[in-house]
N, C-alpha and C positions, 0 to 999 in steps of 0.2 A: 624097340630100342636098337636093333642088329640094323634093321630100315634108315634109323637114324643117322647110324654110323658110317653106312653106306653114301649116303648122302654129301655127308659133310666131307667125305675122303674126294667125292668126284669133283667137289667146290673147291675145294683144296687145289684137287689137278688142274680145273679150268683156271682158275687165277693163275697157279704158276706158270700153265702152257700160254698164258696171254701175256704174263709180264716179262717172259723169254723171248716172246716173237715181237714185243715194241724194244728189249733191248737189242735185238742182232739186227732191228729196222735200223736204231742210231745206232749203232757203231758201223753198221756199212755206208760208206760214204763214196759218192762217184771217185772213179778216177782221176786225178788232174794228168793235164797233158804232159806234165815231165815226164812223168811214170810210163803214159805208155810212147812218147818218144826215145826213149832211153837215157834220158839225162840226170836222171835219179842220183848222179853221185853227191849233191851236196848235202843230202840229207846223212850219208854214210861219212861223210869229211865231220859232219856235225857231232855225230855221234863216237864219231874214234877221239874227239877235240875233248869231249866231255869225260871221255872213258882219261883221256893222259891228264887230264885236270883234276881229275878224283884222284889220280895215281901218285900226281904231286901232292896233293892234299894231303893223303894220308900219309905218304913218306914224312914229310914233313913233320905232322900229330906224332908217329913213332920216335924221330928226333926229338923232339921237344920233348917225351916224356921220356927219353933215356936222357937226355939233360936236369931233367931235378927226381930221378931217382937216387938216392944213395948209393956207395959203393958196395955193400953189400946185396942190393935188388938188383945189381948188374951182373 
């Protein structure tokens, strides 16, 4: 039984050590040339664009729910 157990534990590692090493094959992905010419900024323009558009968003949601709380939940 101890045999058995031993077994199934080392099945266990080889699956997970396999389905580790096909996921960090797809997420590594070449380079594109922006990246290594140094032009990478519009990916960072994109992501500060998203971040101040959340920012308005939620400002926004906060308004609107001090607008129909009561004077007392205020």
């Amino acid at each position: 039984m101890r045999n058995f157990g031993l077994i199934a534990l080392l099945v266990v590692l080889l699956i997970v050590a396999w389905l580790s090493t096909r996921q960090v094959a797809f997420v590594q992905e070449p380079l594109s040339p922006t990246v290594t010419t140094g032009t990478a900024s519009a990916p960072t323009n994109v992501g500060k664009q998203i971040q101040r558009q959340l920012g308005q968003k939620i400002d926004q949601t906060i308004e609107q729910s001090k607008q129909h709380m009561p004077d007392d939940a205020k």
